[in-house]
HTML snippet that shows the backbone in 3Dmol.js (N, CA, C, O; Angstrom):
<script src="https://3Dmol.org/build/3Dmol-min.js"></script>
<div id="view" style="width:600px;height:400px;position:relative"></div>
<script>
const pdb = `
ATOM      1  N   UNK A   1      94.639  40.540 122.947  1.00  0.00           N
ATOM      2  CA  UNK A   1      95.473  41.588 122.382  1.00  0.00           C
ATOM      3  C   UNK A   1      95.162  42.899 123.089  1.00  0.00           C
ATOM      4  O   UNK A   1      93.969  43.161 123.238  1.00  0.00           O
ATOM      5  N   UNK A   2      96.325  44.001 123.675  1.00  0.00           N
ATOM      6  CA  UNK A   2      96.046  45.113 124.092  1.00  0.00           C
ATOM      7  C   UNK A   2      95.794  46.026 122.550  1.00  0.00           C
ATOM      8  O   UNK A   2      95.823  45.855 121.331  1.00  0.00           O
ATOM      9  N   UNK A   3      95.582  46.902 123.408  1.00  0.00           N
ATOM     10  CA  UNK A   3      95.338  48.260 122.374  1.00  0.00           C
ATOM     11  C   UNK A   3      96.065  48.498 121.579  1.00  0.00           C
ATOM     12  O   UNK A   3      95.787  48.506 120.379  1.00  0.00           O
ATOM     13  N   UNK A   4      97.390  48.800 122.162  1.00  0.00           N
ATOM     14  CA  UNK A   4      98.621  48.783 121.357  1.00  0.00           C
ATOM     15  C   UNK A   4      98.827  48.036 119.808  1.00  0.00           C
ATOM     16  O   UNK A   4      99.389  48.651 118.902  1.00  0.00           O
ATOM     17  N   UNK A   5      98.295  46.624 119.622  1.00  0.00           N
ATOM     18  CA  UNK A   5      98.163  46.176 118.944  1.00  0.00           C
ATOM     19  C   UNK A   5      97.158  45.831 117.966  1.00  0.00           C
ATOM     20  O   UNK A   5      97.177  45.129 116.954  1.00  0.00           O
ATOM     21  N   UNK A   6      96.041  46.702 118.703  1.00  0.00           N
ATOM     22  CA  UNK A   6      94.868  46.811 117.580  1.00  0.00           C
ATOM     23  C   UNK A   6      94.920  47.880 116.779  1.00  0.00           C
ATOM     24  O   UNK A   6      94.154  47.978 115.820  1.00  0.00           O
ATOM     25  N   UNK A   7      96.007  48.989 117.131  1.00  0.00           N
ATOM     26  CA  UNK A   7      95.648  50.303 116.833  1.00  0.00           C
ATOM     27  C   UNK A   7      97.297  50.129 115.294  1.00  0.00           C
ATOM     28  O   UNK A   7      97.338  50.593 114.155  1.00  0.00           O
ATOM     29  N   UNK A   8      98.322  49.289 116.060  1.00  0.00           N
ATOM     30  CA  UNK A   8      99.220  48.905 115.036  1.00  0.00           C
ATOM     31  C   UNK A   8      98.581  48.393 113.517  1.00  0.00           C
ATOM     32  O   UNK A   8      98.595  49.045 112.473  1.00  0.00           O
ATOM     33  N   UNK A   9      98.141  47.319 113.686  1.00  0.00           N
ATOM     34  CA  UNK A   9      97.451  46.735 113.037  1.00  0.00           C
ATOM     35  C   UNK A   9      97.133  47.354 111.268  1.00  0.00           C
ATOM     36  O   UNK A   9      97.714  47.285 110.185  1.00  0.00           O
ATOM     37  N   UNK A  10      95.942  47.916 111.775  1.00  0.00           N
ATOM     38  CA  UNK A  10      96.100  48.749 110.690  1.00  0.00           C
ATOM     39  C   UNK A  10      97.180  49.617 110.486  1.00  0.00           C
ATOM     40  O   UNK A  10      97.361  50.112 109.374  1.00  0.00           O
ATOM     41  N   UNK A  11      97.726  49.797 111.186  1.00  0.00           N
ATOM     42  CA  UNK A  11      99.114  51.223 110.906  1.00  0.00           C
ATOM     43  C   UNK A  11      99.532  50.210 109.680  1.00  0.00           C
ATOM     44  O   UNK A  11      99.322  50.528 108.509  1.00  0.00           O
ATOM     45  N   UNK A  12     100.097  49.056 110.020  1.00  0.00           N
ATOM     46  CA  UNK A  12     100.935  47.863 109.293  1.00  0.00           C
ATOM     47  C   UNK A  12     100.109  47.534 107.990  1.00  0.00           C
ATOM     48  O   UNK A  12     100.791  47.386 106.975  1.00  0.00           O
ATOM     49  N   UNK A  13      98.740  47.397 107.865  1.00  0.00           N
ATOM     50  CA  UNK A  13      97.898  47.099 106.619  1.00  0.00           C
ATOM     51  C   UNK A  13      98.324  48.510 105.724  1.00  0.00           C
ATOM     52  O   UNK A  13      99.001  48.464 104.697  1.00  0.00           O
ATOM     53  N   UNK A  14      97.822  49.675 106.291  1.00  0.00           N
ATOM     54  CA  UNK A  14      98.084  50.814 105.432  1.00  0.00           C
ATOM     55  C   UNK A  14      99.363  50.950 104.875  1.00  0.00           C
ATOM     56  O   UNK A  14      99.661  51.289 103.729  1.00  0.00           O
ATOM     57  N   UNK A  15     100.222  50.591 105.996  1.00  0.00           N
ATOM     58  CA  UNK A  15     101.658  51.284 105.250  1.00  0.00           C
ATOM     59  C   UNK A  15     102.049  50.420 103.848  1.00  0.00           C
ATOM     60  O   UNK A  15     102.478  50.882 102.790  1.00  0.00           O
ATOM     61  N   UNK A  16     101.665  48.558 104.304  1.00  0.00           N
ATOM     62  CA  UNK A  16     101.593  47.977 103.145  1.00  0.00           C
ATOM     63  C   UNK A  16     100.975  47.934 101.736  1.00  0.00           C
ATOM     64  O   UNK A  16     101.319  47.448 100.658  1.00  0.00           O
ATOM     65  N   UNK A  17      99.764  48.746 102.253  1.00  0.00           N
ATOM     66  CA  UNK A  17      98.918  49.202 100.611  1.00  0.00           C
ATOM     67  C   UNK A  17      99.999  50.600 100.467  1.00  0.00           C
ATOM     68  O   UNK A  17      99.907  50.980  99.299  1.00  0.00           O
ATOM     69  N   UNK A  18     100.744  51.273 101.054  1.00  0.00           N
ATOM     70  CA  UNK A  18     101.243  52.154 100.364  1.00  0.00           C
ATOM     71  C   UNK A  18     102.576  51.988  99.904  1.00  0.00           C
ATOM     72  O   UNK A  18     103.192  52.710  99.119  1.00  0.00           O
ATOM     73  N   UNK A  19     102.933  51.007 100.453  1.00  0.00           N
ATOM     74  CA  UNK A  19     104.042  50.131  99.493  1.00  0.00           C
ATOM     75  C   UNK A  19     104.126  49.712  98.552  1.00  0.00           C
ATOM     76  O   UNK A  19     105.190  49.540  97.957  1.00  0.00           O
ATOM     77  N   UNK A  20     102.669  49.339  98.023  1.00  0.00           N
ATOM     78  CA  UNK A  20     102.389  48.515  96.570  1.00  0.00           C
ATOM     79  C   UNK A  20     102.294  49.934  95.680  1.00  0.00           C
ATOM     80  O   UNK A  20     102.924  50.167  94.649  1.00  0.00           O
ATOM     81  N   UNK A  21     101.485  50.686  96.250  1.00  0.00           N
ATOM     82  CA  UNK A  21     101.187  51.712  95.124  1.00  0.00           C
ATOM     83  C   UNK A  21     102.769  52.824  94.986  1.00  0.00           C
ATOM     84  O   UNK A  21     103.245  53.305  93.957  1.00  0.00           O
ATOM     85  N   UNK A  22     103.205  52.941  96.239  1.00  0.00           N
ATOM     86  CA  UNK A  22     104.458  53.793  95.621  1.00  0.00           C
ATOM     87  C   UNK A  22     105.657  52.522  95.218  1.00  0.00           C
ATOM     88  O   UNK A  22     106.800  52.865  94.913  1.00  0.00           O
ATOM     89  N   UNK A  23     105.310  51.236  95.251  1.00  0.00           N
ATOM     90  CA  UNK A  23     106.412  50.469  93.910  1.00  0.00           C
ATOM     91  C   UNK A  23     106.089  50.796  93.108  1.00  0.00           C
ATOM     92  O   UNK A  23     106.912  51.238  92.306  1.00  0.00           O
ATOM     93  N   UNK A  24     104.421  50.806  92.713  1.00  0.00           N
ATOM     94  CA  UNK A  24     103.839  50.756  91.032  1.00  0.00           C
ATOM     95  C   UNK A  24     103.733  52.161  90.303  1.00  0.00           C
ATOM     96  O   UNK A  24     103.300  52.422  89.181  1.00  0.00           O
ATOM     97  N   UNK A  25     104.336  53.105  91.427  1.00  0.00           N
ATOM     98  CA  UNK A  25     104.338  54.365  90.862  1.00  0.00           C
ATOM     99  C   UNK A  25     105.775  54.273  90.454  1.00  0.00           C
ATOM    100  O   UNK A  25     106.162  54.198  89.288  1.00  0.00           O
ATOM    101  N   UNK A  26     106.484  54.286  91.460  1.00  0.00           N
ATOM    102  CA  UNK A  26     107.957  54.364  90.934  1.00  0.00           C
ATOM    103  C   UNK A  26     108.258  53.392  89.841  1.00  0.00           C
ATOM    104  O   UNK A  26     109.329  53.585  89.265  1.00  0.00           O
ATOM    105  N   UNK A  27     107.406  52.215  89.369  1.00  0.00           N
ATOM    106  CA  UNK A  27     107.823  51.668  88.261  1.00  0.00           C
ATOM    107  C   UNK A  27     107.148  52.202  87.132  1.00  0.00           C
ATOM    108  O   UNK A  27     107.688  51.959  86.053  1.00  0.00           O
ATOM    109  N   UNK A  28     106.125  52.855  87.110  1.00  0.00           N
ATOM    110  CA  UNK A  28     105.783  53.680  86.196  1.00  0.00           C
ATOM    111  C   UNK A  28     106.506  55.020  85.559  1.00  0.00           C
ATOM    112  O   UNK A  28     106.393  55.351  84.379  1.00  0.00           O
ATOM    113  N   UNK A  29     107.178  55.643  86.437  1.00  0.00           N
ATOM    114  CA  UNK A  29     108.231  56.769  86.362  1.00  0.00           C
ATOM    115  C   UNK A  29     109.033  56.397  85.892  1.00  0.00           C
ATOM    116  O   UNK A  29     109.410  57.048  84.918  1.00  0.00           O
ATOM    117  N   UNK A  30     109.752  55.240  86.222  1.00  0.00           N
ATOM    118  CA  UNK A  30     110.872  54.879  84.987  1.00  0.00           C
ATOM    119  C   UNK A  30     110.567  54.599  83.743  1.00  0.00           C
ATOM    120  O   UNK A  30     111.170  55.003  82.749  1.00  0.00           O
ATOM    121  N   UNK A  31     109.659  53.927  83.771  1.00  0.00           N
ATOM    122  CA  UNK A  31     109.071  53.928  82.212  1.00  0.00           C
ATOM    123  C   UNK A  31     108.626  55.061  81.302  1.00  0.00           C
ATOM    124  O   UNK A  31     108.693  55.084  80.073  1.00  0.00           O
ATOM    125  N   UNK A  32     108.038  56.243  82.341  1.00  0.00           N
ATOM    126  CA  UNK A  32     108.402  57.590  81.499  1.00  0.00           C
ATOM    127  C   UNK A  32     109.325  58.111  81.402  1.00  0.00           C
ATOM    128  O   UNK A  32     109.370  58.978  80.529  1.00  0.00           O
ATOM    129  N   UNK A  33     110.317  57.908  82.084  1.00  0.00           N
ATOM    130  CA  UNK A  33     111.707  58.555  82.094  1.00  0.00           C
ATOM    131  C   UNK A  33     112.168  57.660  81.014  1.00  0.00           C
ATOM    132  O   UNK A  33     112.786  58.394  80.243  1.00  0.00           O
ATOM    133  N   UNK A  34     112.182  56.593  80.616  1.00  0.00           N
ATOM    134  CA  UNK A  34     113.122  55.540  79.702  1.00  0.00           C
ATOM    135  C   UNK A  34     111.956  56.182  78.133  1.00  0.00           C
ATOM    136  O   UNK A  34     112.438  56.027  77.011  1.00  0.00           O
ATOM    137  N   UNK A  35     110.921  56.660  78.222  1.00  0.00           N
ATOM    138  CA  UNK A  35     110.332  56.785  77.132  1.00  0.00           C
ATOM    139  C   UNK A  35     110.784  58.189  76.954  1.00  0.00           C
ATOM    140  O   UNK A  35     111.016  58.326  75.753  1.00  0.00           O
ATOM    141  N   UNK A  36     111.045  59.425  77.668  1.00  0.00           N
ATOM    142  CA  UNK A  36     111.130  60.316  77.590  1.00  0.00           C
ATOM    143  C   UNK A  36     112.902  60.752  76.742  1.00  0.00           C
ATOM    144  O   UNK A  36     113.366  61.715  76.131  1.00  0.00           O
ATOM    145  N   UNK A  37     113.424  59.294  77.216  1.00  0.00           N
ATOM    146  CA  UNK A  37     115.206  59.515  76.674  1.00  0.00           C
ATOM    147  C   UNK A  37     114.932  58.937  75.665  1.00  0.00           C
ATOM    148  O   UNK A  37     115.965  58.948  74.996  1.00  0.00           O
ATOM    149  N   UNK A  38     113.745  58.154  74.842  1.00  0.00           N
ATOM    150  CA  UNK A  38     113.849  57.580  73.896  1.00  0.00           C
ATOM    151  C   UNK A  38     113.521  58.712  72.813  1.00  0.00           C
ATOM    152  O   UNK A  38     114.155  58.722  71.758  1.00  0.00           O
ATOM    153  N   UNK A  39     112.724  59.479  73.024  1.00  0.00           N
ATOM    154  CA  UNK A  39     112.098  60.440  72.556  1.00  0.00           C
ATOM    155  C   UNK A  39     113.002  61.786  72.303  1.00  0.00           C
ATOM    156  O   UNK A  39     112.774  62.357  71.237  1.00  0.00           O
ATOM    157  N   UNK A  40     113.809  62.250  72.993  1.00  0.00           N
ATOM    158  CA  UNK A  40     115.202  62.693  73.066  1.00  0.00           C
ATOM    159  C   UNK A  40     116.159  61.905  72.012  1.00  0.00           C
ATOM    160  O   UNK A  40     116.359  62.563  70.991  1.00  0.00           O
ATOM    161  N   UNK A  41     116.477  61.266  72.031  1.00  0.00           N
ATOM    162  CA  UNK A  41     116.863  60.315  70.841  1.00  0.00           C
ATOM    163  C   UNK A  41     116.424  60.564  69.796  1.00  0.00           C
ATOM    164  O   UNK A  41     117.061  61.147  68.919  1.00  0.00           O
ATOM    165  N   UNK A  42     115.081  60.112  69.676  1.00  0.00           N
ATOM    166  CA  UNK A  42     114.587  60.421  68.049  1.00  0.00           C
ATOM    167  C   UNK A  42     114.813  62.084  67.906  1.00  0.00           C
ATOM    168  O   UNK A  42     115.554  62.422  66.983  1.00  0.00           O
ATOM    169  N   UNK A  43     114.237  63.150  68.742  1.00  0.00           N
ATOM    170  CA  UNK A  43     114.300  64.143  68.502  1.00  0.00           C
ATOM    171  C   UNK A  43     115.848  64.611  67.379  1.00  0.00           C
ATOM    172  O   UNK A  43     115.951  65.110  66.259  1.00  0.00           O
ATOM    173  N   UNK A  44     116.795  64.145  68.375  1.00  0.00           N
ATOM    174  CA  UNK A  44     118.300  64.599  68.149  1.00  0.00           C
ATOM    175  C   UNK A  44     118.558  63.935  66.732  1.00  0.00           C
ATOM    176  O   UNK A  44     119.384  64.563  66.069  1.00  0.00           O
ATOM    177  N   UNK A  45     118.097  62.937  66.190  1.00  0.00           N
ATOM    178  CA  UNK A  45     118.116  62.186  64.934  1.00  0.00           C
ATOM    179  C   UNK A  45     117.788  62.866  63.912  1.00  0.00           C
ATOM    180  O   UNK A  45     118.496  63.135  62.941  1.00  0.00           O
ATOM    181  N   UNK A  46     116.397  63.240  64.166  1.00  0.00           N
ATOM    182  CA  UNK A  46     115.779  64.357  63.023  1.00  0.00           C
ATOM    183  C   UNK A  46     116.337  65.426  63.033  1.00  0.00           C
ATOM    184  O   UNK A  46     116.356  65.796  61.859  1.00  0.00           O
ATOM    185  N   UNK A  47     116.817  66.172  63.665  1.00  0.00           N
ATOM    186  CA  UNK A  47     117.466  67.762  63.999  1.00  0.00           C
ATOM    187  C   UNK A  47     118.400  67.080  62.984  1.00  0.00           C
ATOM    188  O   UNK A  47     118.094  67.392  61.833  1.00  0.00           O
ATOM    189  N   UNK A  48     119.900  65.882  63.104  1.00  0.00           N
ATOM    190  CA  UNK A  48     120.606  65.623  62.713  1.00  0.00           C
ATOM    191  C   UNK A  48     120.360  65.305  60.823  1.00  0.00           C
ATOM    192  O   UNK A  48     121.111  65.632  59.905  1.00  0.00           O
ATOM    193  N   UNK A  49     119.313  64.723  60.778  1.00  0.00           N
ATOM    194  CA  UNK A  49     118.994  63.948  59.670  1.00  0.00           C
ATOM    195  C   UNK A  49     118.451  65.787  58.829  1.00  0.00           C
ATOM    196  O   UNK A  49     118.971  66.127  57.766  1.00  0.00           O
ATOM    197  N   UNK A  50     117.666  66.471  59.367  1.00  0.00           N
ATOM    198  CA  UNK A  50     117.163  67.924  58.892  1.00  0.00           C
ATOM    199  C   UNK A  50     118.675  68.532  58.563  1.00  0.00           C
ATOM    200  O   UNK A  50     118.348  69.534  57.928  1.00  0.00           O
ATOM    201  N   UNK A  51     119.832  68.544  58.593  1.00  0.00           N
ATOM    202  CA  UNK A  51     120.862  69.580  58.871  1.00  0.00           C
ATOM    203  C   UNK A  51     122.183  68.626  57.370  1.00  0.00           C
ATOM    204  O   UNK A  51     123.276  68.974  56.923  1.00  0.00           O
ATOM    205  N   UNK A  52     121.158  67.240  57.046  1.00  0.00           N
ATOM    206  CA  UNK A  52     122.102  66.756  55.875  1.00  0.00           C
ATOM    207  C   UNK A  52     121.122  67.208  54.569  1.00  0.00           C
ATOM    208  O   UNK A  52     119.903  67.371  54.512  1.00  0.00           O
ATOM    209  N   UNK A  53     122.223  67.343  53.506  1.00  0.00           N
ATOM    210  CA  UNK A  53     121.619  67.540  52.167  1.00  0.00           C
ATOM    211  C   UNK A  53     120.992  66.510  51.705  1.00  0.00           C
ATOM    212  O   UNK A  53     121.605  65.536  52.142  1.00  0.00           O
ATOM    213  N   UNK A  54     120.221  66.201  51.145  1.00  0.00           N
ATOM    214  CA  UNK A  54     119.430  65.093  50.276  1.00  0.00           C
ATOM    215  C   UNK A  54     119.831  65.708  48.939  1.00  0.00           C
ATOM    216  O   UNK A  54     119.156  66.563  48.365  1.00  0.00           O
ATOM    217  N   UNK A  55     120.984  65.209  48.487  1.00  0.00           N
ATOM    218  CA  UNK A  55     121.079  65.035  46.995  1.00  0.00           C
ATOM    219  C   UNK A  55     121.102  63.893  46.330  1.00  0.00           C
ATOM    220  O   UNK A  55     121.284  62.824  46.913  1.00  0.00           O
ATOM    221  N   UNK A  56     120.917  63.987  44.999  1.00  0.00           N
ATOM    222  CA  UNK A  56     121.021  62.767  44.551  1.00  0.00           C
ATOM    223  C   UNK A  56     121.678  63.380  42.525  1.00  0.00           C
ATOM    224  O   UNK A  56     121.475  64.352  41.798  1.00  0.00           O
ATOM    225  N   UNK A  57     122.370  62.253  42.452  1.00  0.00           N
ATOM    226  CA  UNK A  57     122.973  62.612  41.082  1.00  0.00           C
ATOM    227  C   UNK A  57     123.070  61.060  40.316  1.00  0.00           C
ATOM    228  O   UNK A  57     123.458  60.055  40.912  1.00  0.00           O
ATOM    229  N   UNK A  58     122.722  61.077  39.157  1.00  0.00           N
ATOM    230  CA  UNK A  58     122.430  60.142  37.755  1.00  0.00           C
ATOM    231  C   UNK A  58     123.159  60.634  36.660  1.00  0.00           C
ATOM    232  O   UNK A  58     123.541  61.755  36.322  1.00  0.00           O
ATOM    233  N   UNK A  59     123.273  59.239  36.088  1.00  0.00           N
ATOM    234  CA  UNK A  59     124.103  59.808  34.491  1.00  0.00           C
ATOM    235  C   UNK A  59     122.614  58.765  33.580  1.00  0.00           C
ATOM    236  O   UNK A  59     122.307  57.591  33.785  1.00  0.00           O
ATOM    237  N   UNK A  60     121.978  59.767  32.599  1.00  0.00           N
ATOM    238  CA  UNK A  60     121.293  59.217  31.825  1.00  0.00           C
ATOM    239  C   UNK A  60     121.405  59.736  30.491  1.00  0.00           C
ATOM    240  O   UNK A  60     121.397  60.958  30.339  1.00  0.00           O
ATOM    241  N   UNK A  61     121.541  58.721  29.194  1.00  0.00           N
ATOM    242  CA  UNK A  61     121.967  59.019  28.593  1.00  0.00           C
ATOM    243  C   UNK A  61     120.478  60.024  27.784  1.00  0.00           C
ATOM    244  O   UNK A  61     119.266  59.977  27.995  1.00  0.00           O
ATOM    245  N   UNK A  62     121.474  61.003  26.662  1.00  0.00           N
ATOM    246  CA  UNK A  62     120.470  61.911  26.034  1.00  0.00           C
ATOM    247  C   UNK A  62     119.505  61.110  25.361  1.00  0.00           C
ATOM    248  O   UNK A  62     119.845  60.269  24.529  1.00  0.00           O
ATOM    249  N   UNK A  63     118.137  61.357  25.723  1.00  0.00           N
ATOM    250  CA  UNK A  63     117.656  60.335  24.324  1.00  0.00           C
ATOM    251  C   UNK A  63     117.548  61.505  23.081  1.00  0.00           C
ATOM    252  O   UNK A  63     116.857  61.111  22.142  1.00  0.00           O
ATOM    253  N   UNK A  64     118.023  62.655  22.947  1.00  0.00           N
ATOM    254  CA  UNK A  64     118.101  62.912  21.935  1.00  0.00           C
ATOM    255  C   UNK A  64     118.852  62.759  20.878  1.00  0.00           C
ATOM    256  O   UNK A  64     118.312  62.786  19.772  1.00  0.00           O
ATOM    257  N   UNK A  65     120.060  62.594  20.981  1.00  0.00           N
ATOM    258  CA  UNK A  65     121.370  62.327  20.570  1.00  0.00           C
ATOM    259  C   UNK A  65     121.639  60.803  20.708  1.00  0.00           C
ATOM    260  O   UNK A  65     121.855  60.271  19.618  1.00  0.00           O
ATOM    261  N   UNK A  66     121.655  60.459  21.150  1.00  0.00           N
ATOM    262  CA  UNK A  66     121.903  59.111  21.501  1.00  0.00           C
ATOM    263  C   UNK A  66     123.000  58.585  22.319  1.00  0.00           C
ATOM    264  O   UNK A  66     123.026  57.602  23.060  1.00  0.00           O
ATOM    265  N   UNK A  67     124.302  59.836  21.898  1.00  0.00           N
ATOM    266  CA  UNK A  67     125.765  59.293  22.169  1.00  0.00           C
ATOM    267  C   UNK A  67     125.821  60.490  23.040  1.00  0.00           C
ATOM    268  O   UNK A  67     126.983  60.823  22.809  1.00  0.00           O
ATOM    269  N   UNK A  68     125.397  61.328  23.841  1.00  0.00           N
ATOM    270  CA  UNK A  68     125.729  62.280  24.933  1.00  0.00           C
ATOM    271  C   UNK A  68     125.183  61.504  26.275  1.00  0.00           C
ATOM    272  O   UNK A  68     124.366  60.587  26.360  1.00  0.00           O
ATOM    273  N   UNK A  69     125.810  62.089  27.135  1.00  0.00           N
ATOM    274  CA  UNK A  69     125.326  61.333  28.718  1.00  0.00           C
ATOM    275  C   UNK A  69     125.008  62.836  29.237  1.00  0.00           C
ATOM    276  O   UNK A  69     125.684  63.796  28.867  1.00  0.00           O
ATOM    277  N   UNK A  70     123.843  62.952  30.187  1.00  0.00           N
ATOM    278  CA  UNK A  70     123.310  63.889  30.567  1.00  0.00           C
ATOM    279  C   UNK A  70     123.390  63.809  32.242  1.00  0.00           C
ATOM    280  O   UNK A  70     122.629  62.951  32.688  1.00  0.00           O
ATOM    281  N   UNK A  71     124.018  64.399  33.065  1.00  0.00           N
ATOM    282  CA  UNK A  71     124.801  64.610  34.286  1.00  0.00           C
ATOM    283  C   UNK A  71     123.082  65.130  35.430  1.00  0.00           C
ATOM    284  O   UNK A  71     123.122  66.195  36.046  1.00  0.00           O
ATOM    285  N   UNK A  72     122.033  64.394  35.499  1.00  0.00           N
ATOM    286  CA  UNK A  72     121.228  65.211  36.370  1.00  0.00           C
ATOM    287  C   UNK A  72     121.683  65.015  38.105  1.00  0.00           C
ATOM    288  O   UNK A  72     122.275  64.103  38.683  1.00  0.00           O
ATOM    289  N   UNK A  73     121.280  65.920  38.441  1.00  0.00           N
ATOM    290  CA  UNK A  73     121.099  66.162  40.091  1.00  0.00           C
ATOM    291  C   UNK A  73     120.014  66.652  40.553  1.00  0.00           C
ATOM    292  O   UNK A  73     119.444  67.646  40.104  1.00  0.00           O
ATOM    293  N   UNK A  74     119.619  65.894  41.603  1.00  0.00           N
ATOM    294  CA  UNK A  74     118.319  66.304  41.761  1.00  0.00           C
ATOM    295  C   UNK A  74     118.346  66.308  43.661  1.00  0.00           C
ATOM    296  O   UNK A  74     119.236  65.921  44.418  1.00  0.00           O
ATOM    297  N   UNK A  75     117.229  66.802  43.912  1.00  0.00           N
ATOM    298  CA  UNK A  75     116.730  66.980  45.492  1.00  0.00           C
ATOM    299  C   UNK A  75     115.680  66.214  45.837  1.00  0.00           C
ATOM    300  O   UNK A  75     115.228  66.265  46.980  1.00  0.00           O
TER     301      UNK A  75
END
`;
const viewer = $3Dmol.createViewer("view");
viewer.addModel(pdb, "pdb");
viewer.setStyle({}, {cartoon: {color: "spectrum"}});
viewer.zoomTo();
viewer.render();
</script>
């Protein structure tokens, strides 16, 4: 083998270890990016879910009276 090809050599080993690590980076980035829109999501849910009323309304009858119905609403 000339020179040429000893000196390639490694050129070709390195570039291949930096192939593995920038796949396993770039597959890591999507996975923060896909967690980061998930998170965006929930965010926009709660903002949404914060901006509705929580009421709630019952008919129970008086127990004082017996024959009145008493209209509560509550939060």
């Amino acid at each position: 083998m000339n020179i040429e090809a000893w000196v390639a050599l490694p050129a070709v080993l390195i570039s291949g270890a930096a192939l593995y690590f920038t796949g396993r980076a770039a597959y890591f980035t999507g996975r923060v990016a896909h967690a980061a829109g998930e998170q965006t999501n929930i965010q926009r849910q709660l903002r949404l879910d914060a901006a509705q009323p929580y009421v709630w309304v019952d008919l129970r009858p008086d127990e004082a009276t017996g024959t009145l119905v008493n209209l509560v609403i509550g939060q």
